[in-house]
C-alpha positions as CSV (number, residue, x, y, z in Angstrom):
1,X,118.2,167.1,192.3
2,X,118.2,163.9,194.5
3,X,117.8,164.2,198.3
4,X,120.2,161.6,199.6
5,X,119.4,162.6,203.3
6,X,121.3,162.7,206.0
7,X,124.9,160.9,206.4
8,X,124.4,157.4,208.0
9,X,128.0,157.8,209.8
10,X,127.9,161.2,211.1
11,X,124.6,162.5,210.4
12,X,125.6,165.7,208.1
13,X,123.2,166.3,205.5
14,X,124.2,164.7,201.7
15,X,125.3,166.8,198.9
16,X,124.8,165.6,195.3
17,X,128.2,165.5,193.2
18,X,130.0,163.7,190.7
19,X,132.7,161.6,191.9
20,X,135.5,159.3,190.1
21,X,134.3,155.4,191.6
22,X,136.7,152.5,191.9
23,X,136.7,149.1,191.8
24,X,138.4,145.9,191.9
25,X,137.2,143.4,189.2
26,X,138.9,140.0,188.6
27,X,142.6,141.5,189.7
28,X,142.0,144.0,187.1
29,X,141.1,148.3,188.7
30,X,138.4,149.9,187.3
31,X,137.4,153.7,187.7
32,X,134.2,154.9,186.5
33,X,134.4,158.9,186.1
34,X,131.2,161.5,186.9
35,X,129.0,159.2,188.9
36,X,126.1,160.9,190.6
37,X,126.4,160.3,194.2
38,X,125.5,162.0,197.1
39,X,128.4,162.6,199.3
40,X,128.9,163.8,203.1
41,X,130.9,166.9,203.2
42,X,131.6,165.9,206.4
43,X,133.2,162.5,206.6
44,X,132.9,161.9,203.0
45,X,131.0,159.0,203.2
46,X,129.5,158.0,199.3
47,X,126.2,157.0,198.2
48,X,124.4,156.3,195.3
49,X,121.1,155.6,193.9
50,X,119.7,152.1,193.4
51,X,119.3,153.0,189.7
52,X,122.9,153.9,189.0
53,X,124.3,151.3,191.1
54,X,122.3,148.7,188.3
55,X,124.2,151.4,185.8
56,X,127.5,150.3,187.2
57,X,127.2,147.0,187.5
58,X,126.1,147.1,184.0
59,X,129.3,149.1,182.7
60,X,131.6,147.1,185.0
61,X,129.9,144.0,183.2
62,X,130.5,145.2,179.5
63,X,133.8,143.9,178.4
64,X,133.4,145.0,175.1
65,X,133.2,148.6,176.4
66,X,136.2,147.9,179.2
67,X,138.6,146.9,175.9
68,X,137.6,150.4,174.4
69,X,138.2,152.3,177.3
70,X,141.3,155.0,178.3
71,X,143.6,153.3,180.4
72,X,146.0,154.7,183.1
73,X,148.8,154.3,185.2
74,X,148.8,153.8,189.1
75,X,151.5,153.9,191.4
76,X,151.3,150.8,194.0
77,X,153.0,151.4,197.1
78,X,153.9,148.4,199.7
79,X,152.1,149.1,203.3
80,X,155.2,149.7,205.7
81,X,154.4,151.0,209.5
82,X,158.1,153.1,209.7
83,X,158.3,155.7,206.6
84,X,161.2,156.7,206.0
């Protein structure tokens, strides 16, 4: 197991999981499932190593594999301050 050390924002001590990782790529949402990260029980602040950031750059760069992959549907929800 990785030591990801201690939480740069509030100084808990990291704990390695899996977590689902989302980004935004040419107006299009990608989620990469079971990444390896270290994450701060605390705050909840996310990490990960050099080597599987390369890893995710590298699937996020593969469009052949992006027209494979499961889709999904997300809700989007306009920002309003008064909720009714």
């Amino acid at each position: 197991m990785y030591d990801y050390g201690e939480c740069h924002v509030c100084g808990q001590r990291m704990e390695e999981k899996h977590v689902k990782q989302d980004f935004w790529v040419k107006g299009k949402l990608i989620v990469i499932e079971e990444v390896p990260a270290g994450v701060c029980p605390q705050c909840g602040e996310k990490v990960v190593k050099a080597d599987v950031g390369r890893s995710i750059a590298a699937l996020v760069g593969n469009s052949k594999r992006l027209r494979k992959a499961r889709t999904m549907n997300v809700p989007v929800i306009r920002f309003a301050r008064e909720v009714a």
